[in-house]
N, C-alpha and C positions, 0 to 999 in steps of 0.2 A: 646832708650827711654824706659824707665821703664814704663810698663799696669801698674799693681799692686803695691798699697800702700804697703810695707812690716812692717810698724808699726801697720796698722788694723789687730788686729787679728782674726776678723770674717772674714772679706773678703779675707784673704791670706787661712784661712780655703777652707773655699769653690771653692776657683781656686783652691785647691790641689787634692780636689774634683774630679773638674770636670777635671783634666789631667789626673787622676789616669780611668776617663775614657775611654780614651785613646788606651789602653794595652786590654778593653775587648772584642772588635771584637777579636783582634787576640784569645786570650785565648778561644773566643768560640770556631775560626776556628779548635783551637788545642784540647779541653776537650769538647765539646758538642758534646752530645750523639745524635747523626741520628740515624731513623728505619735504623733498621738491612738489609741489600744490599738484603739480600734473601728474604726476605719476602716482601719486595717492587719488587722487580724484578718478585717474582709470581704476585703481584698486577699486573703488567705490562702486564704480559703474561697471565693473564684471558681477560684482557681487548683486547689483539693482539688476541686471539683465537674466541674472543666475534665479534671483526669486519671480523674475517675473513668467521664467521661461515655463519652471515650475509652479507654478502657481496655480490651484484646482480651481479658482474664481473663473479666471480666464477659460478653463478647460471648457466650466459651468455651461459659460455666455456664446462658446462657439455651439455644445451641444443644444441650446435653445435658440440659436440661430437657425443652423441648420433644421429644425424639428419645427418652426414657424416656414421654413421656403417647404417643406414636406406637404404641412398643412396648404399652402397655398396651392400645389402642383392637386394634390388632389381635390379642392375648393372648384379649382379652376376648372374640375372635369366636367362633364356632363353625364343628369344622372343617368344611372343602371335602366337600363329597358324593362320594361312590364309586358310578359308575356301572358296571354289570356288563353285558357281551352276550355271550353264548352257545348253542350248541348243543345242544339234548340228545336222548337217543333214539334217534342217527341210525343205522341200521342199516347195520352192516361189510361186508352181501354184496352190496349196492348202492350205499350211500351216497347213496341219494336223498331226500329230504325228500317224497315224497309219497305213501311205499311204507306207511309206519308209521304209525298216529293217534297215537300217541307220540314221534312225533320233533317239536319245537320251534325254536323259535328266541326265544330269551329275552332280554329288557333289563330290568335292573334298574337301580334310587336303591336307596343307604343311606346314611343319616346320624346320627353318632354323636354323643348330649349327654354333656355334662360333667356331674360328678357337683354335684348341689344347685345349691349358690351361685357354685358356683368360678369361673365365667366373673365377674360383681359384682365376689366380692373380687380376681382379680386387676388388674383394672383399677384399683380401690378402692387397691391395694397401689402400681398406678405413680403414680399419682397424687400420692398421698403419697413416693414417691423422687422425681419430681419437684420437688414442692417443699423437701426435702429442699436438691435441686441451686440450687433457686432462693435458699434462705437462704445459700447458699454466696455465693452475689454477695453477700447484704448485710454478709457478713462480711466478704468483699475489700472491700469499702466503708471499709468500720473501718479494717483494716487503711492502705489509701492513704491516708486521712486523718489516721493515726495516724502514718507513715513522714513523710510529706509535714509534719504540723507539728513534728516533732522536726528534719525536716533545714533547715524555715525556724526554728526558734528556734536553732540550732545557728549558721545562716549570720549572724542576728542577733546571734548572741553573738560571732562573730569579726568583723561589721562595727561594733558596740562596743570590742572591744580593740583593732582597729586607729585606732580616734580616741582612744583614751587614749594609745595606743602613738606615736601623729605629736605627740600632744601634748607626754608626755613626750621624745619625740626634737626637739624645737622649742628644749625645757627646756634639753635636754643640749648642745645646739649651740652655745647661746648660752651655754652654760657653756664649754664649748672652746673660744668664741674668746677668753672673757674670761681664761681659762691662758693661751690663746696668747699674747694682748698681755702678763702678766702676764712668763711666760716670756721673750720678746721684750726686755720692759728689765730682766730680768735678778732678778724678784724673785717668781719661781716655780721648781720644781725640774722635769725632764724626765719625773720617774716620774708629779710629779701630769698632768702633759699626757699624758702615755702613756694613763694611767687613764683620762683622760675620752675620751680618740679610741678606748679600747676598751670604753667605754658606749657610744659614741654607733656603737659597729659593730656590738655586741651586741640592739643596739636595731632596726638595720637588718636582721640576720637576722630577728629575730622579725617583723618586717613582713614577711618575704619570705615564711616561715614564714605565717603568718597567710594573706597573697595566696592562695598554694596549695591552703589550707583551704579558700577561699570558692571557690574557684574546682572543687575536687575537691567540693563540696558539690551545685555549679552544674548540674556533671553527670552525678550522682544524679540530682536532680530531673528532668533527660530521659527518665530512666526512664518517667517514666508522663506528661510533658506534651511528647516527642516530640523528633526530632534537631534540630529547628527551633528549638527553645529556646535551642540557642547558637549562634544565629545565625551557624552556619558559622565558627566563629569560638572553636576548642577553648582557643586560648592565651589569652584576656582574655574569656571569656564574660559575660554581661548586665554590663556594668560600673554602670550605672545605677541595678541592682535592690536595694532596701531593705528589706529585712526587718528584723523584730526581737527580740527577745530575750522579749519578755512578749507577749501577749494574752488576750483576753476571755474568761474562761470561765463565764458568767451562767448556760448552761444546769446546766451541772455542779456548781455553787455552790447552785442551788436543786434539783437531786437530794440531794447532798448534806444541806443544810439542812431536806428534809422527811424523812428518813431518822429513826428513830425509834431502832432498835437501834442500838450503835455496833460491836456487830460482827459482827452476822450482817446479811448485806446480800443477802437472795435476791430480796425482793420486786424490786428492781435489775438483779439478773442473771438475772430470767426474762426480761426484753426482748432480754438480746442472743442477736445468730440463731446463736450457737453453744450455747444453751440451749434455744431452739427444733427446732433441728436432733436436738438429744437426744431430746425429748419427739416430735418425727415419726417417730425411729428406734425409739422403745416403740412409737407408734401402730403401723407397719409391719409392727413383729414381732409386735403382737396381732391386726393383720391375718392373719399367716401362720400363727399359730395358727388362727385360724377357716378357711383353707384345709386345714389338714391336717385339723380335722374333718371335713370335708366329704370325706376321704376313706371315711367309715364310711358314706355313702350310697351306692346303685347305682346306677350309670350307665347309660343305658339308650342304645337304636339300633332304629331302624324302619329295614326294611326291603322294597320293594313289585316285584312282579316279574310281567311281562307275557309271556307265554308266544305266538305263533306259529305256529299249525298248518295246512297245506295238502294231508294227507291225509284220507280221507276214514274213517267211523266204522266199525263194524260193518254201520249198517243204509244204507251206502252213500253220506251225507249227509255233509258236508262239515264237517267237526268242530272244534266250537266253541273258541275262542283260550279260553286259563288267564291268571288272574291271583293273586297270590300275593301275602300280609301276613306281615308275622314283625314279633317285638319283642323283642330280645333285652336281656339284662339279667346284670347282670354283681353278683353278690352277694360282697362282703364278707365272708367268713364267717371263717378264718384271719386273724384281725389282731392277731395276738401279736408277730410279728417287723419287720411292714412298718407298718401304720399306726398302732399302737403306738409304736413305737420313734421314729417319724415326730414323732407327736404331741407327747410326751417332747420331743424333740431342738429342736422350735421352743418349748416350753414354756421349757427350760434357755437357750435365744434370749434370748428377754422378759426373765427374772431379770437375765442377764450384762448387756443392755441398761441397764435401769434400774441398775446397781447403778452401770455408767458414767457415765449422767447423774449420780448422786449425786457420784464421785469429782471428778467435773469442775464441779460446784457448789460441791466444798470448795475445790480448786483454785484458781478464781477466785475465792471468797469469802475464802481468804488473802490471796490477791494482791490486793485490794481494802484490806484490812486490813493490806498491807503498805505501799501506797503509798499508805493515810492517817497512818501515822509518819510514814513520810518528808514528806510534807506538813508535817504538824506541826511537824517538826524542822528541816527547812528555815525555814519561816517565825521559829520562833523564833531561829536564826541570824542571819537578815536584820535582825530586831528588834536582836540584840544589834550588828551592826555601825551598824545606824543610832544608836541612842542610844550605843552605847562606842567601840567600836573607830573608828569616822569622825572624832568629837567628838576623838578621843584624836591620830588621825594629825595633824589640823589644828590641833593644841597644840604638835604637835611642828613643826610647818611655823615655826610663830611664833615658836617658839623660836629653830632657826636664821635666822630673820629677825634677831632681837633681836642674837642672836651674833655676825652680820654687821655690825651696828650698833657692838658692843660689841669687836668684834675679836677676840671669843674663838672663835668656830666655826671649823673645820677646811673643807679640801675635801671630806675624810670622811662630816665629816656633811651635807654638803651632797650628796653619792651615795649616803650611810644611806635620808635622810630621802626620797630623789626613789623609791628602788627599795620602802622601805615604803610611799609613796604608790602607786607603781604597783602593787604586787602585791595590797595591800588593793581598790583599783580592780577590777583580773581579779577577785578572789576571789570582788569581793558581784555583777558581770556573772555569775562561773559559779555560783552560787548560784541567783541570779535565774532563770537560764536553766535551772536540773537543775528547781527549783521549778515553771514550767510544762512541763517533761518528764514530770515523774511525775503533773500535770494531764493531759496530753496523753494518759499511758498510762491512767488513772482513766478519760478520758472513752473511750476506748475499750471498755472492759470494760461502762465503766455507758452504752454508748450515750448520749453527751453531745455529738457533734459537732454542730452550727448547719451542716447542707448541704442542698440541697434536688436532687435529682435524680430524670429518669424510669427507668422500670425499664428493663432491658436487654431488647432486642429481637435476632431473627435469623430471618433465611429464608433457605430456600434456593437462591431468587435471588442471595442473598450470596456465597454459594461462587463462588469462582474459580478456573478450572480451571488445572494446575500445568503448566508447560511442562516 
């Protein structure tokens, strides 16, 4: 059935009109000018540096840094001295100190060493769990970096669909009203005008739809750049803010491209600080192996003690004060069940240790290997909608033009062709945007993010006391 009167010459105007609208989603997707990937992608990474700087995580991981090298420095000390005073001697049928050349009054020091090295290595030992705590920041680093440009390329892909989405509803409008008039003198049917006012309502949730997303996206992102980011203002947060669906990933292109194996990628993933972290936790436990030997040494303790005397000798004379040396030493000699077993047990440490690092090398070395397919596959997607699938929709655009001309096109096709153009549109947006997602996650792994920040600091001037 023929929509369009083809003897009205206004009305056949105006549906050419509005089919010729048709074609300009696509055309923007192909000639409209986006901010430039780099300068949006700095955008990006002030704001990734901005939540990182801030970020109480990090604050967290330097103040139990520091409070692990505290624990060591004092670990590392030797303990407090044991001072001794005493009586001795003192005779039970007087109780006088001046009756007996044998009754004293004695002050002793003792101070007891650590066996060997021990006091070294455990210090040796915080130190390294320090830093431990301190690669922990640089992994929440990744990580905010990693959240942060997934939920701006996210936000970028639903401020893309909603300008395909206004366009086509621009489309559909001026299709409705060309039914309506159509309708109006009587040479359109009610179901086709029903159809297009239920496009053009369909169209409208999805914008509303859409709004929501960016707006749920908006307030993610508070998470780590603070409640001030939506400007008090929960219902329509930054309305202004432009992100995008693509950016720059130069660093991670030239990891990538000097990579030699295609699929073992260690040399890559010794940089990130959850491979570092690994290699500190072997360093730690072959640390605490050389503590436990250091049980097989003897611990030694001096002793020095000054004796007090105020009676007088045999030969009447007033009897010389006592001083007193001791060294005692503590030998080793049973070490079948304690430092044996000891030794063993942080030995079987190390092994478990390392065999961790290993697993967690395969780990990420898949998952590296997994999200260069997806790369891969993505990309060549992209290739095929650009060269077929695009070429192919704006064939068909022309077509119903032609048909429009020729009086043979439907309303049908004229809501075929608008919803295949829109959906192909979303398709190669959500492409685009999974394509830098799984960049995103790559450059995490391969430490590939462009941020520059100082390290996290904390005193304890910091603390604030809790009402």
């Amino acid at each position: 059935m023929d929509i369009f009167v083809m003897n009205n010459p206004s009305v056949l105007a105006h549906s050419l009109c509005a089919v010729a609208v048709i074609s300009a989603p696509m055309a923007m997707a192909h000639n409209s000018e986006s901010p430039p990937r780099i300068a949006v992608s700095h955008s990006i990474t002030r704001l990734i540096e901005q939540a990182i700087t801030h970020d109480a995580t990090r604050k967290q991981f330097a103040a139990q840094s520091q409070a692990v090298r505290e624990t060591g420095i004092a670990s590392a000390t030797l303990m407090d001295p044991k001072v001794k005073i005493g009586v001795g001697g003192l005779p039970t049928d007087s109780f006088k100190f001046d009756d007996d050349p044998m009754t004293n009054i004695s002050l002793g020091v003792m101070q007891q060493f650590e066996r060997g090295d021990t006091l070294d290595l455990q210090q040796k030992k915080a130190n390294q769990q320090a830093d431990s705590i301190t690669l922990q920041s640089a992994a929440r680093e990744l990580d905010i970096a990693n959240a942060m440009s997934q939920l701006w390329l996210e936000l970028g892909y639903q401020q893309t669909a909603q300008q395909i989405l206004r366009e086509n509803q621009r489309l559909l409008r001026e299709l409705e009203n060309v039914i309506q008039t159509n309708y109006a003198i009587g040479t359109s049917e009610a179901q086709d005008l029903l159809q297009a006012q239920l496009q053009v309502s369909q169209l409208d949730e999805k914008l509303n739809a859409n709004q929501q997303m960016q707006q749920r996206i908006i307030a993610q992102l508070s998470e780590w750049l603070g409640s001030k980011w939506l400007d008090n203002n929960p219902s329509n947060p930054k309305p202004n803010l432009q992100a995008t669906n693509q950016l720059d990933w130069i660093k991670l292109d030239g990891l990538i491209d000097t990579e030699r194996d295609q699929t073992q990628h260690y040399r890559l993933l010794a940089q990130h600080p959850m491979v570092k972290m690994a290699d500190i936790a072997i360093a730690t436990n072959h640390t605490q192996v050389e503590i436990a030997e250091q049980a097989y040494q003897p611990q030694f303790g001096v002793e020095v003690m000054y004796a007090y005397r105020q009676a007088n000798n045999m030969r009447g004379e007033p009897a010389s004060d006592l001083v007193s040396a001791y060294l005692t030493m503590d030998i080793p000699l049973f070490t079948g069940n304690r430092q044996d077993r000891t030794h063993a047990a942080t030995q079987y440490q190390l092994g478990a240790t390392q065999q961790q690092k290993d697993r967690l090398l395969a780990q990420m070395n898949a998952n590296v290997n997994r999200l260069l397919v997806d790369r891969s596959n993505l990309t060549q997607r992209l290739e095929r909608y650009s060269l077929t699938l695009l070429p192919q929709v704006e064939a068909r655009i022309d077509a119903v033009e032609r048909g429009y001309q020729n009086n043979t096109a439907q309303f049908n096709d004229v809501i075929s062709a608008s919803r295949e153009a829109l959906n192909l549109q979303l398709e190669q947006a959500r492409l685009v945007t999974d394509l830098n997602i799984v960049n995103s996650n790559l450059a995490a792994l391969l430490s590939a993010f462009d941020y520059q920040v100082t390290p996290a600091t904390y005193s304890i001037h910091d603390t604030q006391p809790t009402n």
